[in-house]
Each structure stands twice: as structure tokens, then as C-alpha cells.
C-alpha angles and dihedrals in degrees: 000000000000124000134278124238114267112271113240100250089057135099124265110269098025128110145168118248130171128212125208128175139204139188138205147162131234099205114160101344082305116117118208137194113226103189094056116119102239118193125224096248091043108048103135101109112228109230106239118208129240120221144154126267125229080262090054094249124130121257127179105203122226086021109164100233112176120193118245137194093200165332088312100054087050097053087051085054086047093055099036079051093055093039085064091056 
């Protein structure tokens, strides 16, 4: 996600940003979000649908993205991902 503007009390040149991540699977013209929290009783994955935004960048809407602070919390998401599998 891009950047936010530097905070007053904050050195020229520097600036906030925040990194989420998301993961999903193209199996059989079906897109699946592998992040998403399924439920015993409700296992069957919904296909989502990737489109273009206004800006012509792809966007896969209803995408589980979940915010992390570093390499640790990406390799979690990695393995919840490929549990989904």
C-alpha cells in the first residue's frame, strides 16, 4: 500500500508507510483466497474475480489482506496460505 505523508515532528525525507499481503490460487479458471478463514461446515472456496481499477491496476475484490511488521509475519501468512491449499 503506498506511503503516508511525513508527520510533523519527523525529519525531512522520511515517511510511514504500511505492507499487507494477500494470497491466492488460480486453479481451473477459479481464483481463491487463501488467507480466508474457512469453517468446517462451509468449506467449499468462493472464486473471486480479478479486474482493473479506474487507474488500470489489478484488483481482486474480497481479497483477504492482512497487515505485517516483518519477514516473520510473511512467512505465517506463507504457511496458513499453503495450508489452504
Amino acid at each position: 500500500e503506498s506511503g503516508q505523508p511525513n508527520q510533523p515532528d519527523e525529519k525531512p525525507g522520511r515517511f510511514h508507510f504500511s505492507i499487507s499481503v494477500g494470497m491466492l490460487e488460480i486453479y481451473n479458471d477459479n481464483v481463491h483466497d487463501l488467507l480466508v478463514k474457512q469453517d468446517k461446515k462451509n468449506a467449499k472456496k468462493k472464486s473471486l474475480d480479478i479486474k482493473r481499477d479506474k487507474e488500470g491496476g489489478i484488483v481482486v475484490a474480497g481479497l483477504t489482506k492482512e497487515p505485517v511488521n516483518g519477514l516473520k509475519d510473511v512467512v505465517k501468512l506463507l504457511k496458513r496460505g499453503n495450508e489452504s491449499r
